[in-house]
N, CA, C and O atoms as a CHARMM CRD file, in Angstrom:
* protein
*
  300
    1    1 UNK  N    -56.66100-200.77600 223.91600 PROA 1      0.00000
    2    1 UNK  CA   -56.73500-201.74400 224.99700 PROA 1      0.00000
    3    1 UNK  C    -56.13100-201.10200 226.24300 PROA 1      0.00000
    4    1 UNK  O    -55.10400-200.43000 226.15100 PROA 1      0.00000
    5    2 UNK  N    -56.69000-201.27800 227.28900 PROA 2      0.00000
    6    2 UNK  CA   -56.40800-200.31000 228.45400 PROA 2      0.00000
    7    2 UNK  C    -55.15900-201.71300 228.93900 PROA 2      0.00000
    8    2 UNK  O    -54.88700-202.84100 228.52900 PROA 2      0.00000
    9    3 UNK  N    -54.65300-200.70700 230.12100 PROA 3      0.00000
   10    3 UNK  CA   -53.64500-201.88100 230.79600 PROA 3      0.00000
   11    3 UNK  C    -53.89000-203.28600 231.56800 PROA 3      0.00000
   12    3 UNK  O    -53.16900-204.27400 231.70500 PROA 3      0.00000
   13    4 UNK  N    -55.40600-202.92600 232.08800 PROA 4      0.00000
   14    4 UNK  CA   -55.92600-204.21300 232.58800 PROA 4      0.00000
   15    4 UNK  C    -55.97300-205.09200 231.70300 PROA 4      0.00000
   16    4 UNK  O    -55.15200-206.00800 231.73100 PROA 4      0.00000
   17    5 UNK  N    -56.71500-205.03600 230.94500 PROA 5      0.00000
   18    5 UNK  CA   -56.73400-205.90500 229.66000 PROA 5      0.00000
   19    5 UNK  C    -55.72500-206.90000 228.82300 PROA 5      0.00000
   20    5 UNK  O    -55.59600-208.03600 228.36500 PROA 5      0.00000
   21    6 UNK  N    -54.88500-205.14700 229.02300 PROA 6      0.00000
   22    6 UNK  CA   -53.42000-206.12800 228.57900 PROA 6      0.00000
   23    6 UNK  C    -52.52200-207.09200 229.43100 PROA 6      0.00000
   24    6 UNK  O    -51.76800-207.92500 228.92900 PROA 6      0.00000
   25    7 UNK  N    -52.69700-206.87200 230.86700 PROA 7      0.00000
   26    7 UNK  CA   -52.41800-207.78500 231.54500 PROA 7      0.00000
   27    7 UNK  C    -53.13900-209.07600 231.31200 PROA 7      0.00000
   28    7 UNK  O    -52.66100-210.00800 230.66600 PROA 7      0.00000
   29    8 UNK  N    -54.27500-209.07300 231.85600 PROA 8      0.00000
   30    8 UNK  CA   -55.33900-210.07000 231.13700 PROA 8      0.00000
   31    8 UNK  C    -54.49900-210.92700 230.27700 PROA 8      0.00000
   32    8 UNK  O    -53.79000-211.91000 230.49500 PROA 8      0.00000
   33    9 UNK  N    -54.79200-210.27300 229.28200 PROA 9      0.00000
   34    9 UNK  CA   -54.46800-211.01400 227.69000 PROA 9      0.00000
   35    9 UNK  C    -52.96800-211.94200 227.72800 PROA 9      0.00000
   36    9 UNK  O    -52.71800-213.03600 227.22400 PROA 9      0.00000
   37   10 UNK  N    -52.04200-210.94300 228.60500 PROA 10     0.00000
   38   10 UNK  CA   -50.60400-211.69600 228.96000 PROA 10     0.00000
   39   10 UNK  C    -50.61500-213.34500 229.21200 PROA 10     0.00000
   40   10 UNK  O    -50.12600-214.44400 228.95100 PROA 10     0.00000
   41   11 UNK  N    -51.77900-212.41300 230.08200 PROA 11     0.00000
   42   11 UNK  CA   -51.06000-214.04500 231.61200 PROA 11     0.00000
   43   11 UNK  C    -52.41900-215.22800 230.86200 PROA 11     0.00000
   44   11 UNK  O    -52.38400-216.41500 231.18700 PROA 11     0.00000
   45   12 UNK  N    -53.24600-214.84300 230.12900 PROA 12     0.00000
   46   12 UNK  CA   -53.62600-215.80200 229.41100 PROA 12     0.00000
   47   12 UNK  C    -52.98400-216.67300 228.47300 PROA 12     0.00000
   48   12 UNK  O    -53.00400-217.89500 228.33200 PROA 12     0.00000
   49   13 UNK  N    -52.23000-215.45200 227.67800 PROA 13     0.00000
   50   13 UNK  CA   -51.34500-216.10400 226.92300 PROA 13     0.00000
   51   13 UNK  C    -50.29200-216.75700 227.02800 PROA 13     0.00000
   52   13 UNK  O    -49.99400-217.32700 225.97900 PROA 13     0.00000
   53   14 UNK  N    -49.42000-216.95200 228.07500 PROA 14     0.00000
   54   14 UNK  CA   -48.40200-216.98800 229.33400 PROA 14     0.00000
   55   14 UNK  C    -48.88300-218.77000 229.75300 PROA 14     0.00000
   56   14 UNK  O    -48.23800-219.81800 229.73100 PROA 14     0.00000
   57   15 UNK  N    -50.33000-218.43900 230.12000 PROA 15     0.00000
   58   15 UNK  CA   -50.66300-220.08600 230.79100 PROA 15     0.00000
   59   15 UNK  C    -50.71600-220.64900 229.58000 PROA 15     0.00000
   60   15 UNK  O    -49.74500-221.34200 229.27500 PROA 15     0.00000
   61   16 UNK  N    -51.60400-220.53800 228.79000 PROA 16     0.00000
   62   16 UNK  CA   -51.54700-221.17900 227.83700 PROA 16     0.00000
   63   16 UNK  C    -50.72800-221.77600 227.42900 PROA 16     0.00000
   64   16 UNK  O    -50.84700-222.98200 227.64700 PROA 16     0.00000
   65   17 UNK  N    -49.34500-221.29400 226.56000 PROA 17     0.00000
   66   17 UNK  CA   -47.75400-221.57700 226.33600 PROA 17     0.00000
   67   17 UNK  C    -47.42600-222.05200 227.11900 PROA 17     0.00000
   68   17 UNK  O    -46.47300-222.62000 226.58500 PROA 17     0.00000
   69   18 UNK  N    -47.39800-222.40100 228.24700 PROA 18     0.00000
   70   18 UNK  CA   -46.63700-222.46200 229.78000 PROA 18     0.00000
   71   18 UNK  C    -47.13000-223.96700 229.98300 PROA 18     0.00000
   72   18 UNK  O    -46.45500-224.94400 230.30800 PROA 18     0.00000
   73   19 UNK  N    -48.63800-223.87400 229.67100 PROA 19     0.00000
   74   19 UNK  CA   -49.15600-225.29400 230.02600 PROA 19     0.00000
   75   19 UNK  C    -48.57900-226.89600 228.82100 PROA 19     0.00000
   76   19 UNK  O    -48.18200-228.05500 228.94200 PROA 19     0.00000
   77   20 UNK  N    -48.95700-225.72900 227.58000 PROA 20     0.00000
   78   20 UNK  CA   -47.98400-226.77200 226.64300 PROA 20     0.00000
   79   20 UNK  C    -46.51100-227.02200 226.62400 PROA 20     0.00000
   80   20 UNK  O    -46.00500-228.13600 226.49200 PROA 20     0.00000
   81   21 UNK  N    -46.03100-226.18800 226.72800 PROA 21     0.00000
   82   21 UNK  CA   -44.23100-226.76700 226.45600 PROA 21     0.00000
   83   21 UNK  C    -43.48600-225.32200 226.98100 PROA 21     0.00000
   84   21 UNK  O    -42.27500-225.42900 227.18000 PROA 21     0.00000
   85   22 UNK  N    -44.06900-224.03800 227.21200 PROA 22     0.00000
   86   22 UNK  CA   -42.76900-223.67400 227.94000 PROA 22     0.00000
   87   22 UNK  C    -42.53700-223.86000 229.33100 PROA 22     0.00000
   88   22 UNK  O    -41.97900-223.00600 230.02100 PROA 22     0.00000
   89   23 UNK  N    -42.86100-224.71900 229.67200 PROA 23     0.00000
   90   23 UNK  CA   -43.02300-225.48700 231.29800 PROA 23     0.00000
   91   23 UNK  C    -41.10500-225.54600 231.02400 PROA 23     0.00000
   92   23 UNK  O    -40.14200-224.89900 231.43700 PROA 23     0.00000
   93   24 UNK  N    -41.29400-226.55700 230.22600 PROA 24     0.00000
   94   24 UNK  CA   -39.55800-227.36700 230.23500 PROA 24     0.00000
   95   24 UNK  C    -38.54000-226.29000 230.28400 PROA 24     0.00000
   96   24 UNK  O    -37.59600-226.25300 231.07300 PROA 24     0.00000
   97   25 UNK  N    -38.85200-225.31800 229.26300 PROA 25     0.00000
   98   25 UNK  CA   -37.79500-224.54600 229.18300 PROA 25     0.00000
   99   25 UNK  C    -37.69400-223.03200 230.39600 PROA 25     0.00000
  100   25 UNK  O    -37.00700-222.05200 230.10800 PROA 25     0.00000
  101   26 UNK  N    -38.31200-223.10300 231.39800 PROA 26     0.00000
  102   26 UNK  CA   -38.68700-222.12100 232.46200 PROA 26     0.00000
  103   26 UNK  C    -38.83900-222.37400 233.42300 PROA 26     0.00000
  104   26 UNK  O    -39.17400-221.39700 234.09200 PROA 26     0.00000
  105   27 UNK  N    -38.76800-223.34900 234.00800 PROA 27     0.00000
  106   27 UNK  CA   -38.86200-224.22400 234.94200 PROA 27     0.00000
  107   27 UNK  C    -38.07100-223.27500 236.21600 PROA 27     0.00000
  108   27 UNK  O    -36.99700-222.85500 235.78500 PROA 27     0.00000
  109   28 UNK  N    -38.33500-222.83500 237.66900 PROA 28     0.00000
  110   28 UNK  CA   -37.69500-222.15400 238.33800 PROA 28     0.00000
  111   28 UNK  C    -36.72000-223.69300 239.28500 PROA 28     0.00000
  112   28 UNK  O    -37.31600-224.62800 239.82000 PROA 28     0.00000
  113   29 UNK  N    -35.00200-223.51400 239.23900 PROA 29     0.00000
  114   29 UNK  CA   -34.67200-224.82900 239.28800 PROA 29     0.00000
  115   29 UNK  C    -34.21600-224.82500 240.92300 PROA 29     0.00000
  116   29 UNK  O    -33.76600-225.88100 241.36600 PROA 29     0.00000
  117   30 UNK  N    -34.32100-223.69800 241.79000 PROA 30     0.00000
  118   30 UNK  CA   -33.71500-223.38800 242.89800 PROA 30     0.00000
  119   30 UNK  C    -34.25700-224.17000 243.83500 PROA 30     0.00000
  120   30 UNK  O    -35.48200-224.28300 243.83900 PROA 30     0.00000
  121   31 UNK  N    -33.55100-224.79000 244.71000 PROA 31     0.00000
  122   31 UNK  CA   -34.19700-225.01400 246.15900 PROA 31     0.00000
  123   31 UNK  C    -34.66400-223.95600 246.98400 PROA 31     0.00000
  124   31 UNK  O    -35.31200-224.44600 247.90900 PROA 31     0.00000
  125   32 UNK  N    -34.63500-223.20700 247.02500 PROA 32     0.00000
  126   32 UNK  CA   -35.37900-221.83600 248.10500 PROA 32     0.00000
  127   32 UNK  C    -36.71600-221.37400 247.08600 PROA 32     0.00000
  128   32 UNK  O    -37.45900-220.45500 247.43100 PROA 32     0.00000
  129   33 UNK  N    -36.85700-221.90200 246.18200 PROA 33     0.00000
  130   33 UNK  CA   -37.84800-221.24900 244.84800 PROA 33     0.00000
  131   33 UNK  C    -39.00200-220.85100 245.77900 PROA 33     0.00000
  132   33 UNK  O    -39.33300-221.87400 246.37800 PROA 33     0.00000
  133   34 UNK  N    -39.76200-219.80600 246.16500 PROA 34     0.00000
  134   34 UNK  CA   -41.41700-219.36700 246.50800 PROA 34     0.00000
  135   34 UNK  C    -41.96000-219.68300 245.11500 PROA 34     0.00000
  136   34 UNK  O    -41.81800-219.27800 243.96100 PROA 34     0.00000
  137   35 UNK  N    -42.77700-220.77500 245.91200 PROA 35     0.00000
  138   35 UNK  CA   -43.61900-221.09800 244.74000 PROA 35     0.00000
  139   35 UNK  C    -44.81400-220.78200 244.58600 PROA 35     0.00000
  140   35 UNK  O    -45.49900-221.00900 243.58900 PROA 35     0.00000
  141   36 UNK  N    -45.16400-220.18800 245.65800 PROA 36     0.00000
  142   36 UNK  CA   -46.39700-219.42700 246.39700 PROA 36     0.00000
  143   36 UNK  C    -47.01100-218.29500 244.90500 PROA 36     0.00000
  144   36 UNK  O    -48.09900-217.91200 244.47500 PROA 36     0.00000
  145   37 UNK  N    -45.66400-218.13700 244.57500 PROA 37     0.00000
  146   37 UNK  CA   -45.96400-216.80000 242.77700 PROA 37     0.00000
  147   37 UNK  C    -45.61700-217.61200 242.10600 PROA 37     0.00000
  148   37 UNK  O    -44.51000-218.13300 242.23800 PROA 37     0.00000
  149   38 UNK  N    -46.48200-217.95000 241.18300 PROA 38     0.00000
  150   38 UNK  CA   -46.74500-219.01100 240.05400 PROA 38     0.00000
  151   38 UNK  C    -45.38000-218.47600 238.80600 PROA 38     0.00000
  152   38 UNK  O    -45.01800-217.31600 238.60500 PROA 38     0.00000
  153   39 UNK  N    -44.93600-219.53300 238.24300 PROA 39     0.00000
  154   39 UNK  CA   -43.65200-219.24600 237.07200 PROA 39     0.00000
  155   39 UNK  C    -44.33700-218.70400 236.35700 PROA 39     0.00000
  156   39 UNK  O    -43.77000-217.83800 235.69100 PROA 39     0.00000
  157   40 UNK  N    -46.20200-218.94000 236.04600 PROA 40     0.00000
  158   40 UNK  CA   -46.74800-217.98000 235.05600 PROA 40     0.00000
  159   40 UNK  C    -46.90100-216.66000 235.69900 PROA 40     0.00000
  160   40 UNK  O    -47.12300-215.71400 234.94400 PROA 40     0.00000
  161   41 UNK  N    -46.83000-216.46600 236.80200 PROA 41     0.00000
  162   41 UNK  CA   -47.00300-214.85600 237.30800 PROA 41     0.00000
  163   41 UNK  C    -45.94400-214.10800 237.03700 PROA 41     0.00000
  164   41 UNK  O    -45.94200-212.88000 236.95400 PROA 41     0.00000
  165   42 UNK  N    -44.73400-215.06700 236.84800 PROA 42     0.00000
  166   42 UNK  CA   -43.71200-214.15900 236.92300 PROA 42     0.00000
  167   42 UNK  C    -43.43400-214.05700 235.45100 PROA 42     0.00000
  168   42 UNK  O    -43.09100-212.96500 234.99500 PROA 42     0.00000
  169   43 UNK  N    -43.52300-214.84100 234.86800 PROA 43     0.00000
  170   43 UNK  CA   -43.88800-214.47200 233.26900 PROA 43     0.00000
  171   43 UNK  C    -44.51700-213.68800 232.67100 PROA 43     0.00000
  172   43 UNK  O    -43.98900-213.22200 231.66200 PROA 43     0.00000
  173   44 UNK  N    -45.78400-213.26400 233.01800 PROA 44     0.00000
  174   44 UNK  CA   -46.44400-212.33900 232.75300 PROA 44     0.00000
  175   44 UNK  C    -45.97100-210.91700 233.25300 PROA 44     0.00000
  176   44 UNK  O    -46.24900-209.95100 232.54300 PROA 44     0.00000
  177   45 UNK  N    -45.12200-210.68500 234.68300 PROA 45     0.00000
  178   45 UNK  CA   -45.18200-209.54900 235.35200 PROA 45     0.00000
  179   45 UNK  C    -43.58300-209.21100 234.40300 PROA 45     0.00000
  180   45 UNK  O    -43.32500-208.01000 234.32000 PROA 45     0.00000
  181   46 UNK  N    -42.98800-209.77400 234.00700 PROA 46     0.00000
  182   46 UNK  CA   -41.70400-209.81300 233.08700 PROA 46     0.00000
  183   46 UNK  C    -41.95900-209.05000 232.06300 PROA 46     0.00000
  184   46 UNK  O    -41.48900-207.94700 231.78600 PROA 46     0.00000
  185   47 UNK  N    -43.09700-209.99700 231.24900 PROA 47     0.00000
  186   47 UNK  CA   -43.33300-209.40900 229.74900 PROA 47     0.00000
  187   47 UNK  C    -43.72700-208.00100 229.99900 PROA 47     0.00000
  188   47 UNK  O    -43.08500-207.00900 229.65400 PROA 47     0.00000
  189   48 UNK  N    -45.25800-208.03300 230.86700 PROA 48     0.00000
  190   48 UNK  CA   -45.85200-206.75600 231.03500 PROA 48     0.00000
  191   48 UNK  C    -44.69400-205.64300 231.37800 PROA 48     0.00000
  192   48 UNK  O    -45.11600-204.58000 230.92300 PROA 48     0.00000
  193   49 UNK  N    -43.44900-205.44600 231.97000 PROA 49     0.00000
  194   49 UNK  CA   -42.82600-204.89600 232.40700 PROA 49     0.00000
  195   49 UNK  C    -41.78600-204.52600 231.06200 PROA 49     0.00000
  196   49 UNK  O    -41.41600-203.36100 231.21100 PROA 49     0.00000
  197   50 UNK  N    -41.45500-204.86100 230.35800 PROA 50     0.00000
  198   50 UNK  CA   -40.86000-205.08300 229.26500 PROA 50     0.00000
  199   50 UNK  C    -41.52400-204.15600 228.37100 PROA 50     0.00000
  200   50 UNK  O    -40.97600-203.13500 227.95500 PROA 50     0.00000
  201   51 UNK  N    -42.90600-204.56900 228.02500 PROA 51     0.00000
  202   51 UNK  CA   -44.10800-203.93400 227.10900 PROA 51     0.00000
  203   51 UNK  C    -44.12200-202.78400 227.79400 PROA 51     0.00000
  204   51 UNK  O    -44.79100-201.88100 227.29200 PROA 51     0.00000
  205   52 UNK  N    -43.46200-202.52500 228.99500 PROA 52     0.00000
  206   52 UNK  CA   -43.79600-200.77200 229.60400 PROA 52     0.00000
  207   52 UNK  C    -42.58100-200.26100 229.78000 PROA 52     0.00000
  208   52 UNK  O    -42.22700-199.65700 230.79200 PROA 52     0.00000
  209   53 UNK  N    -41.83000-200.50400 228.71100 PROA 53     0.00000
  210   53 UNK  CA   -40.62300-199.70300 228.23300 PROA 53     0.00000
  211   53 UNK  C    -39.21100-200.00900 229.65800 PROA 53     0.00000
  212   53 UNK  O    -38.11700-199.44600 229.61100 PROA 53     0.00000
  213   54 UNK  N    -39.74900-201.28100 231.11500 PROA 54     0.00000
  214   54 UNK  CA   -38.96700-201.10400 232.08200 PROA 54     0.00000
  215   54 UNK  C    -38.01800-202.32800 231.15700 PROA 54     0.00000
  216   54 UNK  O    -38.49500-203.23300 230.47200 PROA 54     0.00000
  217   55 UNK  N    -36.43400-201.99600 231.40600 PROA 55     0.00000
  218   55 UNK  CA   -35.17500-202.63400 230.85900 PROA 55     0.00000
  219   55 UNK  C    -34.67800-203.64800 231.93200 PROA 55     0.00000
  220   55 UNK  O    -34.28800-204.74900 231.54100 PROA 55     0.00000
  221   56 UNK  N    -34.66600-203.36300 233.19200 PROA 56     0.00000
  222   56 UNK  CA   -34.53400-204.00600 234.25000 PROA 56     0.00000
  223   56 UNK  C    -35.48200-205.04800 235.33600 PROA 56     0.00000
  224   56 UNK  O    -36.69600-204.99000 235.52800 PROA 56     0.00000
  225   57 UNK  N    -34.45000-206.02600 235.97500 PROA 57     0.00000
  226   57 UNK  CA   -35.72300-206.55000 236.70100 PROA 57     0.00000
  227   57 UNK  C    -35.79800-206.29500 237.65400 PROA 57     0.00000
  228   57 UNK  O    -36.35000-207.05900 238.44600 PROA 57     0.00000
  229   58 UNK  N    -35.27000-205.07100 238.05700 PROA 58     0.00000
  230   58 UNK  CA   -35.17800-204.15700 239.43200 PROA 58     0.00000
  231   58 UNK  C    -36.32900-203.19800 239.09000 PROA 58     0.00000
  232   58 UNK  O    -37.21700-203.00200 239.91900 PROA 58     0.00000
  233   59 UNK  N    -36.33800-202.55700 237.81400 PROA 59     0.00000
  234   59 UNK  CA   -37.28400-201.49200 237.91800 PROA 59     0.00000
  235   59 UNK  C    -38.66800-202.36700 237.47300 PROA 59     0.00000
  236   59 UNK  O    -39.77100-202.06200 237.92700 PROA 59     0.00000
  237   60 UNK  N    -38.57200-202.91700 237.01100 PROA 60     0.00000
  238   60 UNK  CA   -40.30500-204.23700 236.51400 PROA 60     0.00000
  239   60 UNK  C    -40.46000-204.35000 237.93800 PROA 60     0.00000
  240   60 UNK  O    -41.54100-203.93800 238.35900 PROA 60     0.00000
  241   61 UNK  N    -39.43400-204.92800 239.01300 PROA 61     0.00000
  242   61 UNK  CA   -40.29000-205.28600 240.20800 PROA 61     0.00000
  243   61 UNK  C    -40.87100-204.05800 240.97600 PROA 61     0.00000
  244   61 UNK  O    -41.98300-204.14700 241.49700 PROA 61     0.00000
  245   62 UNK  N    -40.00200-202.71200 241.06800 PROA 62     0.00000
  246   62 UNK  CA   -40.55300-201.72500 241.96000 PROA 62     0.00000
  247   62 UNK  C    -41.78700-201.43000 241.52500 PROA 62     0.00000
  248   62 UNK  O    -42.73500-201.33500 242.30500 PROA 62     0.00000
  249   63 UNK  N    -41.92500-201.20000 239.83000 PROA 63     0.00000
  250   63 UNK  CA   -43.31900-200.79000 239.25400 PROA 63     0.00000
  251   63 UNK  C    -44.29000-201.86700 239.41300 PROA 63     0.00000
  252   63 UNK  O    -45.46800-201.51400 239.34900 PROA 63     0.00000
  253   64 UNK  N    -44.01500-203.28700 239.63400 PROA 64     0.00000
  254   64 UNK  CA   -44.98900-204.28900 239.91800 PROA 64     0.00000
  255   64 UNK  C    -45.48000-204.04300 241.32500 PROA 64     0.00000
  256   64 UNK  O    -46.66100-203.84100 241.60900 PROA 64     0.00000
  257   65 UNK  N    -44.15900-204.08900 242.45100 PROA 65     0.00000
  258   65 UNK  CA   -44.87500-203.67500 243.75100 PROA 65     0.00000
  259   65 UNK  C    -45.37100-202.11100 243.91800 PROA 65     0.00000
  260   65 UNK  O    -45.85700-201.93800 245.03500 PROA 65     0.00000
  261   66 UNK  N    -45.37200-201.26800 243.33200 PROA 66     0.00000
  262   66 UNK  CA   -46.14400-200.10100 243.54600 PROA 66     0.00000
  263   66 UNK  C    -47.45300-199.94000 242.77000 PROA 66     0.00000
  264   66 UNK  O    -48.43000-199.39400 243.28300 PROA 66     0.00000
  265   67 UNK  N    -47.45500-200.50400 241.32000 PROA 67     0.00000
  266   67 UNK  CA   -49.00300-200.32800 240.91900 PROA 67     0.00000
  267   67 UNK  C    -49.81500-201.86000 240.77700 PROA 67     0.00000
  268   67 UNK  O    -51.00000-201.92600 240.44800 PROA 67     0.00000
  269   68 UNK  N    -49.26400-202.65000 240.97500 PROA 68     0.00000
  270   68 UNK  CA   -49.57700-204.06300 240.69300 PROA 68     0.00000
  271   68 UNK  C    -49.85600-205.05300 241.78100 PROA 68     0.00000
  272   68 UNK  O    -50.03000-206.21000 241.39900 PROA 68     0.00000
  273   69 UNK  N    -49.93300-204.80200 243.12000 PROA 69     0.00000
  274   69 UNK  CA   -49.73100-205.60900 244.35100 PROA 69     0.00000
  275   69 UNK  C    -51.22000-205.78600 244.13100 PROA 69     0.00000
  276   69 UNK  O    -51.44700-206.99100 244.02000 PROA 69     0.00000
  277   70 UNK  N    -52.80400-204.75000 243.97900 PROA 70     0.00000
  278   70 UNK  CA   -53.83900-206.01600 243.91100 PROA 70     0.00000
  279   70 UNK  C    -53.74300-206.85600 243.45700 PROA 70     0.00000
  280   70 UNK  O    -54.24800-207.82200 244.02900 PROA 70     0.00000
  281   71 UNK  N    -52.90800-207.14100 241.87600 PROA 71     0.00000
  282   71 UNK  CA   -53.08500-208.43700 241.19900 PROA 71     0.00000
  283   71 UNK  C    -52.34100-209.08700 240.97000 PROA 71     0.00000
  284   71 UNK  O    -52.15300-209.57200 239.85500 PROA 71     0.00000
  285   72 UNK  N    -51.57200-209.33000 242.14500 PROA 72     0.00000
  286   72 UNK  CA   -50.54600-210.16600 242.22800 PROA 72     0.00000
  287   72 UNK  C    -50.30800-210.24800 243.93000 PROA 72     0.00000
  288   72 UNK  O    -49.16500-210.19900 244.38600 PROA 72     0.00000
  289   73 UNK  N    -51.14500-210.33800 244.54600 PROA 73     0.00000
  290   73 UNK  CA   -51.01200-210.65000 246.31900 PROA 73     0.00000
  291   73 UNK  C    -50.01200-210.78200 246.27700 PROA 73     0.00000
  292   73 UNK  O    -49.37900-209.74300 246.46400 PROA 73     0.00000
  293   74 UNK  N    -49.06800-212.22000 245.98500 PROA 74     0.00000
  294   74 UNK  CA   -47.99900-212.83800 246.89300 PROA 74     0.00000
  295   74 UNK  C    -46.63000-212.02600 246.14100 PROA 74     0.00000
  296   74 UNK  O    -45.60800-212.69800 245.99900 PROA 74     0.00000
  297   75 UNK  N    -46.63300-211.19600 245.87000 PROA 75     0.00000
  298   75 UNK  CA   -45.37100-210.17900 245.28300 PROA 75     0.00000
  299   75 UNK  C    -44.86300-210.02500 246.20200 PROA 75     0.00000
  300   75 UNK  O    -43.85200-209.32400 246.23800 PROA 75     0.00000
């Protein structure tokens, strides 16, 4: 499975879960929250980042904004 794919498959799987019940438990609770990037985007760009060996959510975001900004505009 190439990486597109596996993104794909994430954020499918991501809404899915998300739409049934991990809404409650993920919920972004901040007043300043951009909601503009969906709690499932950031779920997915988490896992995917995780699944690519990144430990941090400093290095998941640099590798999201350097190879990932087509598919994810509002990053």
């Amino acid at each position: 499975m190439n990486w597109q794919d596996r993104l794909i498959a994430i954020y499918r799987y991501v809404c899915k879960h998300y739409q049934q019940n991990l809404w409650i438990y993920s919920q972004r609770m901040s007043n300043h929250a951009d909601l503009s990037f969906s709690d499932e985007e950031v779920i997915t760009l988490f896992l995917f980042g995780v699944m690519d060996k990144h430990r941090e959510i400093k290095g998941i975001y640099e590798y999201a904004d350097r190879h990932l900004r087509d598919w994810f505009a509002r990053l």
